[in-house]
C-alpha positions as CSV (number, residue, x, y, z in Angstrom):
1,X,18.9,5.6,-2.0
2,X,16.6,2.9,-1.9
3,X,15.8,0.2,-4.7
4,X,12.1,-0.2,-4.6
5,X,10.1,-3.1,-6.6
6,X,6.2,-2.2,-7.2
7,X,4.7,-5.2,-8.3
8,X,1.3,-3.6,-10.5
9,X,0.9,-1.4,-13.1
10,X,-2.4,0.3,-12.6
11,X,-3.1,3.5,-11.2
12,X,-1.8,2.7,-7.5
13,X,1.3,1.0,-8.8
14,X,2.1,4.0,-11.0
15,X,1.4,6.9,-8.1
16,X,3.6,4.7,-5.8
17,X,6.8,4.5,-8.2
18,X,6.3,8.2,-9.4
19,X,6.4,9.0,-5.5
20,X,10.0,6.6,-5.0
21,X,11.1,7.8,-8.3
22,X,10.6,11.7,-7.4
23,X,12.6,11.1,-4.3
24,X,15.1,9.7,-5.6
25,X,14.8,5.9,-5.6
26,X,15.3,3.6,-7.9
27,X,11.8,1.9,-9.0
28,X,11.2,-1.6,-10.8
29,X,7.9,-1.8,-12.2
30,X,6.2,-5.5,-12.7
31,X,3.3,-6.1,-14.1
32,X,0.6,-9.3,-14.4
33,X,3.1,-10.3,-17.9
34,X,6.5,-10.0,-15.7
35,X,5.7,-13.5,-13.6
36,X,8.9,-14.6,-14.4
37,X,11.1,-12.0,-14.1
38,X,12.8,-12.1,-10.1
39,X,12.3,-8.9,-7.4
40,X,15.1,-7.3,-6.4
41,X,14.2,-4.1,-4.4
42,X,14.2,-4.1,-0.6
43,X,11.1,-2.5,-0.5
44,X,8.6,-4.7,-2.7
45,X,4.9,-2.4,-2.6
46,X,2.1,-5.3,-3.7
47,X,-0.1,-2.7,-5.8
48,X,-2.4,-5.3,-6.6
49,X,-5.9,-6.3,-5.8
50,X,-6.7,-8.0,-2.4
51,X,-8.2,-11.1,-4.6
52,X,-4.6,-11.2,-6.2
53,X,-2.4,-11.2,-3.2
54,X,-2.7,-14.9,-2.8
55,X,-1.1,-15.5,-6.5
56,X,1.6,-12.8,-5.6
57,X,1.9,-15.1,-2.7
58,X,2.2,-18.2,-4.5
59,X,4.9,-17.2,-7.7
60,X,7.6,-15.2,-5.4
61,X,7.0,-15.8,-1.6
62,X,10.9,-17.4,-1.7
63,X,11.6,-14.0,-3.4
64,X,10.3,-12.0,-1.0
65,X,11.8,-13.6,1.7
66,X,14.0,-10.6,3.9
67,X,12.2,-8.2,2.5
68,X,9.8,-5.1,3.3
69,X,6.8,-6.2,1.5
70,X,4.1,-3.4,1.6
71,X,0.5,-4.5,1.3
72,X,-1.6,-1.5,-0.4
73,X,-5.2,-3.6,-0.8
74,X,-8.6,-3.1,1.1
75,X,-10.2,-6.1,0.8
76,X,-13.7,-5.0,0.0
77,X,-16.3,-7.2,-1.2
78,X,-16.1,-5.3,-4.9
79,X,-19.1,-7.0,-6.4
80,X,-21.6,-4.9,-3.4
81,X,-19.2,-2.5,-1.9
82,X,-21.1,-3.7,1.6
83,X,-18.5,-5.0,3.7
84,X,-14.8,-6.4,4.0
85,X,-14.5,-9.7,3.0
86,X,-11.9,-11.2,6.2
87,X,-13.1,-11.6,9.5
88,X,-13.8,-9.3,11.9
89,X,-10.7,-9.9,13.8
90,X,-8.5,-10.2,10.7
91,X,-6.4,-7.5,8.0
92,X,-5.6,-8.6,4.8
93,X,-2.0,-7.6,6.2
94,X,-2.2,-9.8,8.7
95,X,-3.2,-12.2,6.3
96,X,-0.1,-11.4,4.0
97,X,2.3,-11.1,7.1
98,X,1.1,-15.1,8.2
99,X,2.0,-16.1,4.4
100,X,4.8,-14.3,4.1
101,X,6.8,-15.2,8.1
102,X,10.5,-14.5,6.4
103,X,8.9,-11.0,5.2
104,X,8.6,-7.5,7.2
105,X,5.1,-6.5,6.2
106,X,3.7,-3.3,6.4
107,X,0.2,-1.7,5.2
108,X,0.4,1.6,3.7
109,X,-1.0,3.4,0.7
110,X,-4.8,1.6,1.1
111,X,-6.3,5.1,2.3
112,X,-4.8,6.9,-0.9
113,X,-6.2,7.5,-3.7
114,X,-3.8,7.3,-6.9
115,X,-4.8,10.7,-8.3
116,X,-4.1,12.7,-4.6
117,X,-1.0,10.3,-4.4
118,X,-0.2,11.2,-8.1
119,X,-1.0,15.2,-7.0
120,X,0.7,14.9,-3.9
121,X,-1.8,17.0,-2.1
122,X,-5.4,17.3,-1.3
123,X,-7.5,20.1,0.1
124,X,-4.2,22.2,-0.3
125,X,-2.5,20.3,2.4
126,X,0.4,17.4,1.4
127,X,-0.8,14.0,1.3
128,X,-0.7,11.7,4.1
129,X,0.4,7.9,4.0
130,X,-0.4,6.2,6.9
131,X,1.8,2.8,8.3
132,X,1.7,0.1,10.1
133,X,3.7,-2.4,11.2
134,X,6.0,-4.3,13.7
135,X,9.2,-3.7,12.6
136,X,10.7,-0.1,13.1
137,X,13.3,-0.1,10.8
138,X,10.9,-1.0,8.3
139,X,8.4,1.7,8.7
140,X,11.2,4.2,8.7
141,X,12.7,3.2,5.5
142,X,9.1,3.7,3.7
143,X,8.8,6.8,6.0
144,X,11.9,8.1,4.0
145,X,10.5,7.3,0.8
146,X,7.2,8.6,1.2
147,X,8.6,12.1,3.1
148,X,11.4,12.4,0.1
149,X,8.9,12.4,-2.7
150,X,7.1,14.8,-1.2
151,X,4.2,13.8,0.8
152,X,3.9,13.4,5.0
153,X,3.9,9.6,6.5
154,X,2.1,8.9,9.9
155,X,3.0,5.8,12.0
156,X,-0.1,4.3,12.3
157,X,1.1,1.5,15.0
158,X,1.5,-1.7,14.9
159,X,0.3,-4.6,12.0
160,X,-2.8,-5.2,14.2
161,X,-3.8,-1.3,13.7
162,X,-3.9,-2.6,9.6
163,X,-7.7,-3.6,9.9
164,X,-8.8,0.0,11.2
165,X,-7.1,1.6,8.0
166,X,-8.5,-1.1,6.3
167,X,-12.0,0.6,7.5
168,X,-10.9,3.7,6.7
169,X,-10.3,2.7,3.3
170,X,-13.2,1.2,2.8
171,X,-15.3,3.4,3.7
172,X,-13.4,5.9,2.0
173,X,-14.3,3.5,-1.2
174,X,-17.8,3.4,-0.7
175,X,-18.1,7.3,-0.5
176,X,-16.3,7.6,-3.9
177,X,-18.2,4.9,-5.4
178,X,-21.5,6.6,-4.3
179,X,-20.3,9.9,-5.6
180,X,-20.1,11.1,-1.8
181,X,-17.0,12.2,-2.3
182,X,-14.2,12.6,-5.4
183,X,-12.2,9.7,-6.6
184,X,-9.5,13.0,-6.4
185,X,-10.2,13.9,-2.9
186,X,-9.4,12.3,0.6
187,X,-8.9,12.4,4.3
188,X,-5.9,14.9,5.2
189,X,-4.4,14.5,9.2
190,X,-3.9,18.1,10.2
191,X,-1.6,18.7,13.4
């Protein structure tokens, strides 16, 4: 069993430790009032916004230190939902993993939406969390997670493949927020 730390309340941070908790993990919830109280899962899931990442950062990068720290954002300009706001070569993962060099960082989660998360389907077909990252071990201990609570992982490659499901999650974003497609729906991988 894995003790799991999901720093972020919201919707995201809620799906995420209902999935851990459903397969059996232990879960510590933080939230924005919890600053000072220390991490102490192995598997620390950053359910906050990309603008916040950089406080995150900031208040427990010694804490996170040896640790699989999970980066869940899009970094979408949110005020015109018209592009990513890092460069064109960049992931906000990659920005995370250059903060964070004592930290195995992976990017999972970002092409989820919390209610098919939450559901643990959509289009009648399990949910799929897709992963990247450069360290193996790390992407099979939140495989094992996200397969126990129900839903399908995908090894998406390595950290660099983080801004192309940083696209995906934009755009899929941008289709929700132009009532293209359903804040409950989502793209299922089918074999």
């Amino acid at each position: 069993m894995a003790h799991v730390s999901v720093i972020g309340t919201g919707t995201m941070g809620s799906a995420i430790a209902g999935i851990a908790r459903k397969g059996g993990h232990a879960v510590e919830s933080l939230g924005s009032g919890d600053s000072g109280k220390p991490v102490t899962g192995e598997i620390v899931v950053l359910a906050v916004p990309y603008p916040a990442l950089a406080d995150v950062v900031a208040q427990r990068r010694e804490q996170l230190a040896g640790k699989v720290v999970v980066d869940i954002t899009n970094p979408v300009d949110f005020a015109t939902f018209d592009s990513l706001v890092v460069p064109a070569d960049r992931s906000a993962a990659a920005e995370l993993a250059d903060a964070l060099p004592d930290s195995r960082v992976l990017k999972a989660f970002n092409t989820n939406f919390a209610p098919t998360l939450a559901a643990g389907a959509v289009g009648g077909r399990p949910v799929t969390v897709l992963i990247a990252g450069d360290d193996a071990d790390a992407k099979s201990a939140l495989t094992a997670i996200v397969t126990a609570g129900g839903l399908r992982a995908l090894d998406a490659g390595p950290l660099r493949r983080a801004r192309e499901l940083e696209a995906v999650g934009f755009l899929q974003l941008t289709l929700a927020a132009a009532e293209k497609v359903a804040w409950t729906g989502g793209f299922a991988v089918v074999d």
